[in-house]
N, C-alpha and C positions, 0 to 999 in steps of 0.2 A: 803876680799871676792872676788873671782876670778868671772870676769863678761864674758862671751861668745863675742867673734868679730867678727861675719861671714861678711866677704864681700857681700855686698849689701844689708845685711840686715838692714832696716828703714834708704834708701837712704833720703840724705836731713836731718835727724834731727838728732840732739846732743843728745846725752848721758851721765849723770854726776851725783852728786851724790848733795843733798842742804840739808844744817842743817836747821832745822824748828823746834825752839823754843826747842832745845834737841833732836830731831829724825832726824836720818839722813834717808833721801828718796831718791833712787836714781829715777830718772825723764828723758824724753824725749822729748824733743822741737822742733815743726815745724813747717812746713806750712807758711800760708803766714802773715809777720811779722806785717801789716797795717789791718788785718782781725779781727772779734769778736773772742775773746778767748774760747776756748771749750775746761773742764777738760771731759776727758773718762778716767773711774773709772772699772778694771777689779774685777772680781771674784775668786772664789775656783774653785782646786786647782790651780790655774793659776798667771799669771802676766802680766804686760802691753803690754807683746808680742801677746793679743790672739786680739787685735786692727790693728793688722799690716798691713790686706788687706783694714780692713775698713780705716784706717788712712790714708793710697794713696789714697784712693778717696774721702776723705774729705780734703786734704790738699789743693788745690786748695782754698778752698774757707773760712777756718777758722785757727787761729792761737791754733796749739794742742800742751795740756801738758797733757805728762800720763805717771801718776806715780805707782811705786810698792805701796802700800799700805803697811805699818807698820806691819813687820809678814811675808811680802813676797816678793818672787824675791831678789833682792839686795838690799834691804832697812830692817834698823834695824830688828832686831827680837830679844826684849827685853823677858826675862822670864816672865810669867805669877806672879799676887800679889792676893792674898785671897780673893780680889772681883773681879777681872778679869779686873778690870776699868780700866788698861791700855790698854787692848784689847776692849773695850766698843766701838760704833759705834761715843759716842762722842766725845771721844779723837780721834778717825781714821779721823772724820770730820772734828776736830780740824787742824790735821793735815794739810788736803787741803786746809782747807781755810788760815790760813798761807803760805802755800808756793804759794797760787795763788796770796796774798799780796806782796810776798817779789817778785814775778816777775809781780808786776807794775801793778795785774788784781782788781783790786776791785770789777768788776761783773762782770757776765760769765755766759755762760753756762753749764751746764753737759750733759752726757750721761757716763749711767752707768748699767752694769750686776753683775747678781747674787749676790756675797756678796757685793760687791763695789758699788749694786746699796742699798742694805740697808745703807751705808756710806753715800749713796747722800741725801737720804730721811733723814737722822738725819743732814744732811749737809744746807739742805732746812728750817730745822725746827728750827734749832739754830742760821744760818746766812741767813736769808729770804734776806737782804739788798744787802746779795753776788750773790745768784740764780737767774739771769734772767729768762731762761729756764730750764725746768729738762725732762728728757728722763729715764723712767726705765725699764731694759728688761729683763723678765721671774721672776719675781715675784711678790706677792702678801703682805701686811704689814706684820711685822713680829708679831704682836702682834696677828693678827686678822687669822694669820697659827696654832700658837701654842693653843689658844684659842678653836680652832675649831677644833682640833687634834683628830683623830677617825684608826681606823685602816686600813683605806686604805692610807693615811697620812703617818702611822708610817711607813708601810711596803713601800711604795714610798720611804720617807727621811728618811729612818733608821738613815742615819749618823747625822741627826740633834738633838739622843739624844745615840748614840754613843759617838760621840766625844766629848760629854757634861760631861764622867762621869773621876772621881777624876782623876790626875795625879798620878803615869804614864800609868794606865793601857790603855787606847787608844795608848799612845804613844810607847808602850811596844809592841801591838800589830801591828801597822801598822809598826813601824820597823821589824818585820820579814820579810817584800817582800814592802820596802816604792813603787818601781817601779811600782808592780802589782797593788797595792791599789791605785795608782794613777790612772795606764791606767782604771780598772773599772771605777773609778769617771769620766774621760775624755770620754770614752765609753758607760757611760750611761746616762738615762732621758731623752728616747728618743732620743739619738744622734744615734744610730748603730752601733757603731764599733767609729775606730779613722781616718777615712778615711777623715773626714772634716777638720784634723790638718796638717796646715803645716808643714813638718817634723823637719825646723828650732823651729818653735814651740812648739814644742812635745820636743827637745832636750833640750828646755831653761827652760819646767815645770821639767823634767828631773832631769836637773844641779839644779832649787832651791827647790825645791822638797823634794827632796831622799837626805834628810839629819836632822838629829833629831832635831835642832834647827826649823827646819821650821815644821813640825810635828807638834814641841810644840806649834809654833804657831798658826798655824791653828786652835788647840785642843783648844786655850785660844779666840782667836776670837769665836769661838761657845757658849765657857763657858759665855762669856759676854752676849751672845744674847741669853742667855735661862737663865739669870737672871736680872744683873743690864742694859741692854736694854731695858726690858720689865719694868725696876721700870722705865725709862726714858720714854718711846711710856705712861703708865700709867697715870705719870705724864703730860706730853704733853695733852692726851685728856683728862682729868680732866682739864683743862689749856683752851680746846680751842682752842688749837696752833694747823694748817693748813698747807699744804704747799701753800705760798705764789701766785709762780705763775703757770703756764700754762705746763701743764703735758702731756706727752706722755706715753704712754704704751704698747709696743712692747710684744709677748708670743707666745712660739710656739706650734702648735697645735697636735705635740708627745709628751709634756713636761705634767710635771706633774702639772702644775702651771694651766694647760686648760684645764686636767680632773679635776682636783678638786676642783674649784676658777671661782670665776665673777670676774676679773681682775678690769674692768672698773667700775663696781657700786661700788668695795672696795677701790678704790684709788677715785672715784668720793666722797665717803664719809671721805676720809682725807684731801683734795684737795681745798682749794678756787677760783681757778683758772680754767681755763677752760680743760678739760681732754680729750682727744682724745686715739684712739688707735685700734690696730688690733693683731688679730690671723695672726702667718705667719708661709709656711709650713717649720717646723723645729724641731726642739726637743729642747734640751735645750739651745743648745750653738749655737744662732742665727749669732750672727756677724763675727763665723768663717764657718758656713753652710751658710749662705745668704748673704755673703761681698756687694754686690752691691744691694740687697734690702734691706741690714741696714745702708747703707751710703744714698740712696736712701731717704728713711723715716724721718732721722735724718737730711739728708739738708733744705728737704722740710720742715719740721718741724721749722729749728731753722730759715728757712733764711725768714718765714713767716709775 
């Protein structure tokens, strides 16, 4: 799988690819080597590239790993199985927390958007002993989205029961124009256009992207969360299980997660820990519209 090498782009950190228990992930390492660990966990459709500005302004002060998430950018993208439990948020978490093992972190902190912050949240809940801190930006639990699903919801996140339905027909359909059906996702939820991506950026969702294999994934990461995630979030609060510790909650206030959602009294109720957070002016995709008030938030936040 051919990986993009632009000169200077994510000056200072290695790029490489780490087997983790069967999944290969390819990963990015920086910052400063003697500092707290800090995994940043991207989203849909995206990859670890959409950290890039924020990651120079964190590197100074935390040692960063951030990875494609399993499905996307250059890391595996296994076929989907009849319960989608490969794609499930707890195998994705799985993921992380292994390779935050195999490189020496035994606890850490997150910060994580969109899909990759539901990764962190089942990341919190199944390895509480690994989560120091957790950061999650622009969304709300998933269990307590789908639950509460009304028609301003649907017509908001159509794709969240789009991409839900059998193979191949999602995938049939967005390979007709993968490129278009991207830039709309990149372009919208409040974002206005593409004008917040850096164009290195934009070429790297591009290159992993606009290709059926990663489609499918995508399609399969959905299919998880609009089933055996929600038997998993069910089970958990049946359970009692919490996230452990001290929560941030970043949401922008174009996004659909601020029209439709109490951010803070919904994560206040999943939460043991102490929960803080803000509206910030954005849409959806905060850390590439607001690089320095989400490096900002998140230092102050971890280095408290």
């Amino acid at each position: 799988m051919a990986q993009a090498t632009t000169e200077g782009w994510f000056d200072g950190f290695e790029g490489r690819h780490h087997d983790v228990d069967g999944v290969r992930l390819f990963v990015r390492t920086g910052g400063r080597a003697d500092a707290p660990p800090l995994l940043l966990v991207h989203g849909f459709p995206q990859t670890h590239a959409m950290w890039h500005r924020v990651a120079l302004r964190l590197a100074p002060h935390f040692r960063l790993v951030l990875p494609d998430l399993r499905g996307y950018g250059d890391s595996d993208q296994p076929a989907g199985v009849a319960d989608h439990a490969n794609y499930s948020k707890r195998a994705m978490a799985a993921d992380l927390a292994g390779l935050m093992r195999s490189l020496g972190h035994k606890r850490f902190l997150v910060g994580a958007h969109d899909r990759g912050a539901r990764v962190a949240h089942r990341l919190a809940l199944d390895h509480p002993q690994a989560v120091a801190k957790l950061a999650l930006i622009d969304i709300a639990p998933t269990l307590d989205m789908y639950e509460r699903t009304d028609m301003a919801f649907a017509r908001a996140y159509y794709h969240w029961f789009f991409l839900v339905q059998p193979a191949p027909l999602p995938e049939r359909l967005i390979g007709g124009d993968m490129r278009f059906y991207l830039h709309a996702n990149l372009g919208g939820w409040g974002s206005g256009g593409l004008d917040h991506l850096e164009p290195r950026a934009l070429a790297e969702y591009e290159r992993c992207f606009c290709r059926p294999e990663s489609v499918h994934a995508a399609c399969e990461d959905y299919r998880a969360s609009a089933g055996i995630d929600l038997e998993h979030d069910r089970a958990s609060r049946a359970a009692g299980h919490k996230i452990a510790c001290d929560l941030l909650v970043l949401w922008g206030e174009r996004g659909v997660v601020h029209r439709l959602c109490d951010p803070l009294a919904l994560w206040r109720a999943q939460c043991a820990g102490e929960v803080s957070g803000q509206s910030m002016p954005a849409g959806h995709f905060i850390p590439e519209q607001l690089p320095d008030a989400t490096a900002n938030a998140l230092t102050e936040f971890f280095n408290d």
